[in-house]
Short mmCIF file of the C-alpha atoms (twelve columns), coordinates in Angstrom:
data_MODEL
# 
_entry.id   MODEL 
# 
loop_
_atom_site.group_PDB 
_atom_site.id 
_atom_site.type_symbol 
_atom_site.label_atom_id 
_atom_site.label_alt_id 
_atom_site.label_comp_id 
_atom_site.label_asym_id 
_atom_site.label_seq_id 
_atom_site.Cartn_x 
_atom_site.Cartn_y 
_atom_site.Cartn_z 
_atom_site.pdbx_PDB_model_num 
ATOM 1   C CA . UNK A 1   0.000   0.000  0.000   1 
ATOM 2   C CA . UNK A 2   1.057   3.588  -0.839  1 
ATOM 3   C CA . UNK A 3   1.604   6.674  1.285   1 
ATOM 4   C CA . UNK A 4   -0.957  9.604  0.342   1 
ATOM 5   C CA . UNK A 5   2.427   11.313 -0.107  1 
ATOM 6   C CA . UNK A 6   3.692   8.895  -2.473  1 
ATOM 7   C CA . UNK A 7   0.128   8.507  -4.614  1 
ATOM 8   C CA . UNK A 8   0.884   12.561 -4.775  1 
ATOM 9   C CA . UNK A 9   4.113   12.133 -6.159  1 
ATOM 10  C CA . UNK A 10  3.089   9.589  -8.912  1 
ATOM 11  C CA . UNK A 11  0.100   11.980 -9.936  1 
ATOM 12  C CA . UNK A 12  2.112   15.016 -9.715  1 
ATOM 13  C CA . UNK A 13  4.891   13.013 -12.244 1 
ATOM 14  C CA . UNK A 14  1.926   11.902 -14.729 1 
ATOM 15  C CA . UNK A 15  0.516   15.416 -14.709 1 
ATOM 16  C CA . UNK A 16  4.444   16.742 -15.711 1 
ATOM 17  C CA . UNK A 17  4.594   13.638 -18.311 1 
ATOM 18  C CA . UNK A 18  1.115   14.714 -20.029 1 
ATOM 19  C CA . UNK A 19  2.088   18.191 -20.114 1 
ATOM 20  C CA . UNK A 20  5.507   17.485 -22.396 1 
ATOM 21  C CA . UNK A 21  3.469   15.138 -24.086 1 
ATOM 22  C CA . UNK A 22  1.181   17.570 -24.685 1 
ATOM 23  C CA . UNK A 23  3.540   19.714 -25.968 1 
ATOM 24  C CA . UNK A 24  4.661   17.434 -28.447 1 
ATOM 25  C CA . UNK A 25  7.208   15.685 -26.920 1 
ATOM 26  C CA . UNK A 26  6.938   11.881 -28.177 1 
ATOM 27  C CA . UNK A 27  7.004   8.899  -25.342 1 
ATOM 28  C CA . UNK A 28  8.955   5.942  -25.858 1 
ATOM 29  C CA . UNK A 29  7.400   2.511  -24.698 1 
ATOM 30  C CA . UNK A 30  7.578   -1.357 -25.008 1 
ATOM 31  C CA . UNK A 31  4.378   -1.486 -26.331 1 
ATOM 32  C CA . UNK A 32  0.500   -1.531 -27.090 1 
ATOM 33  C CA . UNK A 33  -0.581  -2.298 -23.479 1 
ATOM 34  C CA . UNK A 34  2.211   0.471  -22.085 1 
ATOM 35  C CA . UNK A 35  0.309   2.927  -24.321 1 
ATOM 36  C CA . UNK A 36  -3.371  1.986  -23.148 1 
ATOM 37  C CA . UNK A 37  -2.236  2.138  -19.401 1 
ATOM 38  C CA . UNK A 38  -0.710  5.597  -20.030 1 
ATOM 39  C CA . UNK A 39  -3.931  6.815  -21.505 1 
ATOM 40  C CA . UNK A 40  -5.801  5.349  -19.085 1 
ATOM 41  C CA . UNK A 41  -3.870  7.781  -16.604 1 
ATOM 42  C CA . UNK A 42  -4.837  10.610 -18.668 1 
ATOM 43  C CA . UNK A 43  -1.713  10.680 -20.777 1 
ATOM 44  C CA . UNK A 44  -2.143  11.718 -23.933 1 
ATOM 45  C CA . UNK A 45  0.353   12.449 -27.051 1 
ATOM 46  C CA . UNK A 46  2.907   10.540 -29.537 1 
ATOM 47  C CA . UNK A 47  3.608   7.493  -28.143 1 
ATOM 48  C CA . UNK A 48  6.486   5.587  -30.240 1 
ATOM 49  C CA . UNK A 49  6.447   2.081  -29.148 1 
ATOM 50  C CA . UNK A 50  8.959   -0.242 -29.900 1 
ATOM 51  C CA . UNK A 51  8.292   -2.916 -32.245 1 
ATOM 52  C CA . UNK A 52  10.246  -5.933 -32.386 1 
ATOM 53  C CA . UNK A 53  10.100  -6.420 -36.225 1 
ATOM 54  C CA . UNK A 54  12.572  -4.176 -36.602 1 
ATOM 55  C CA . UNK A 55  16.277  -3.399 -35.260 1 
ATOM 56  C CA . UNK A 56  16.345  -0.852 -32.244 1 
ATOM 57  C CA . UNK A 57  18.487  1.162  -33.768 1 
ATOM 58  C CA . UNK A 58  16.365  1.298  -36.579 1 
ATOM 59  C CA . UNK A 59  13.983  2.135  -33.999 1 
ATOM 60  C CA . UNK A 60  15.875  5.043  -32.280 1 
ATOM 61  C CA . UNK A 61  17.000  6.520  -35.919 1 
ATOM 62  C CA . UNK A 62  13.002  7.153  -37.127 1 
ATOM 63  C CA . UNK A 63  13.043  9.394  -33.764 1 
ATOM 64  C CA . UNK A 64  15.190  11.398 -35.611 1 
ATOM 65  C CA . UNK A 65  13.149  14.470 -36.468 1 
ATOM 66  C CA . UNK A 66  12.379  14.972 -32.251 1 
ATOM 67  C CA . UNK A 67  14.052  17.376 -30.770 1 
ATOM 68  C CA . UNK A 68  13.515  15.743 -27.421 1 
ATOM 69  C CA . UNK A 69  12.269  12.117 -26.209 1 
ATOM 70  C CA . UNK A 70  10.927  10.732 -23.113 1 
ATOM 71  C CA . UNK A 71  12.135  7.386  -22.396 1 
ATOM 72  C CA . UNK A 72  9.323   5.640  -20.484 1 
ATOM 73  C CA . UNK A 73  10.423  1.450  -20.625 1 
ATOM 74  C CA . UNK A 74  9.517   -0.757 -18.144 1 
ATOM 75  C CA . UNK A 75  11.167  -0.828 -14.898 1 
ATOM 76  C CA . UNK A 76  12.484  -4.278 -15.135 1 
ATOM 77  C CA . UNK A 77  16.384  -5.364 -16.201 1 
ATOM 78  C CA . UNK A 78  14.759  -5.331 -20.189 1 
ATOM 79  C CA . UNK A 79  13.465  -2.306 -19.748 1 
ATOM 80  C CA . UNK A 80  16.669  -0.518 -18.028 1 
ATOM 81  C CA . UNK A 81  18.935  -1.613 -20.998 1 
ATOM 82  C CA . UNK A 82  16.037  -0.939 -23.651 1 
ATOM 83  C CA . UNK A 83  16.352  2.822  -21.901 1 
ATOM 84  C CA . UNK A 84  20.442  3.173  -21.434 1 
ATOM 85  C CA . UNK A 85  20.425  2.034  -25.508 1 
ATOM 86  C CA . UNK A 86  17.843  4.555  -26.524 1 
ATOM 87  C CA . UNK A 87  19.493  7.252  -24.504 1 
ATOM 88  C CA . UNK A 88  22.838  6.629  -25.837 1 
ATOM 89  C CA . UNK A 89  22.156  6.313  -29.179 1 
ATOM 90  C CA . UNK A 90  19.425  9.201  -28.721 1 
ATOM 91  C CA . UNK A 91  21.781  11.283 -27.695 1 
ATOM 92  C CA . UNK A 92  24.280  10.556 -30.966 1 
ATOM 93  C CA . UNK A 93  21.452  11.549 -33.060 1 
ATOM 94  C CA . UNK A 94  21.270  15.204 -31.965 1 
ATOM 95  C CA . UNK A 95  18.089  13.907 -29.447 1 
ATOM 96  C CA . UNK A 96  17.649  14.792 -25.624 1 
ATOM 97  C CA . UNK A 97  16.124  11.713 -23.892 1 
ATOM 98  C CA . UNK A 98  14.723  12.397 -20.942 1 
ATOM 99  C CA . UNK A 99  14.509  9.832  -18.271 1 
ATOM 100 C CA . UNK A 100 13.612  11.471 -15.283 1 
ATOM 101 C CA . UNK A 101 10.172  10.049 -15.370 1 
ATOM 102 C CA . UNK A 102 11.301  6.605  -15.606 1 
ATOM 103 C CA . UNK A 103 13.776  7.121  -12.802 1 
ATOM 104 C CA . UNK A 104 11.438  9.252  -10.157 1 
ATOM 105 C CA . UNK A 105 8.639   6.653  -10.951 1 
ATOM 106 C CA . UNK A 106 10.879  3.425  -10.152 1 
ATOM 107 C CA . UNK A 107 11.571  4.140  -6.693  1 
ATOM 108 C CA . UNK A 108 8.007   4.894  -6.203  1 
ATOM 109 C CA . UNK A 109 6.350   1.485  -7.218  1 
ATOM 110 C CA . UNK A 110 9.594   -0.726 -7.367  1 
ATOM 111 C CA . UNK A 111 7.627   -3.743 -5.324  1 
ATOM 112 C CA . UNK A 112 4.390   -3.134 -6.612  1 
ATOM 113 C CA . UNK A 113 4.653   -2.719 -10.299 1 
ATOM 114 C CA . UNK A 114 7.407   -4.330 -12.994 1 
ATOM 115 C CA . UNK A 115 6.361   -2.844 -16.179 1 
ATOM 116 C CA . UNK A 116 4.482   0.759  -17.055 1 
ATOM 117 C CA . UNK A 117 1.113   -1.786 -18.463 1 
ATOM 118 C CA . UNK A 118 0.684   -2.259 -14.649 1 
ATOM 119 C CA . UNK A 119 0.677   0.731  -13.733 1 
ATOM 120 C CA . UNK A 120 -2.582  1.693  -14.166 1 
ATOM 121 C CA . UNK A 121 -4.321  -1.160 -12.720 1 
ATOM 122 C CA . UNK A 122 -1.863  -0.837 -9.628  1 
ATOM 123 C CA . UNK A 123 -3.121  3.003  -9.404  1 
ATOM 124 C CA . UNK A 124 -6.659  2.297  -9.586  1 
ATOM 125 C CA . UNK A 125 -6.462  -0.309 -6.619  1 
ATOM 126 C CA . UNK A 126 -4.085  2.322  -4.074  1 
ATOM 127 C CA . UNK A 127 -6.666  5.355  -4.970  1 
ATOM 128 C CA . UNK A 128 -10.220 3.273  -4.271  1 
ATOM 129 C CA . UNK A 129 -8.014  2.223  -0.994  1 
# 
């Protein structure tokens, strides 16, 4: 169970996140069901996910034309490598990734939640609590 303080903290991150989406700033995730979850939130925006017919670095180059990037993976070992690749080669490309979201919201639900999909259900449970 979460801390009112720490349910603040999450909601005060997604309302930062939907504002630089909002802006135009794309979000990078593993997939379909990280998208859904993030709407469900009331994120809304570009959302690149990554698509495993095709190379990552593929993946990181159509990013190109973004002046900026949030890196949103999941918060498991996959998804830490998925975002120290993306940044790196981000990065190279003339792209800032930012990865403060991913990194303020780990701490925050490390034992309750593994991927950004869960999120949302995890969320709805702590606030009807």
């Amino acid at each position: 169970m979460l801390t009112e303080e720490t349910l603040e903290q999450i909601n005060e991150l997604l309302i930062e996140l939907n504002k630089l989406a909002s802006d135009g700033v794309p979000i990078v995730v593993e997939g379909r069901e990280d998208e859904k979850a993030l709407k469900t939130l009331g994120v809304s925006g570009r959302f690149c996910r990554i698509s495993s017919g095709n190379s990552l670095l593929n993946f990181v180059e159509r990013l190109s034309g973004s002046r900026e990037i949030v890196i949103l993976t999941d918060f498991d070992r996959t998804g830490e490598e998925l975002a120290k690749f993306i940044n790196k080669h981000a990065k190279r490309l003339g792209i800032e990734p930012i990865t403060e979201f991913r990194e303020r919201l780990k701490p925050l639900v490390r034992r309750n939640v593994k991927d950004v999909e869960g999120l949302a259900k995890f969320l709805q449970k702590e606030r009807e609590r």
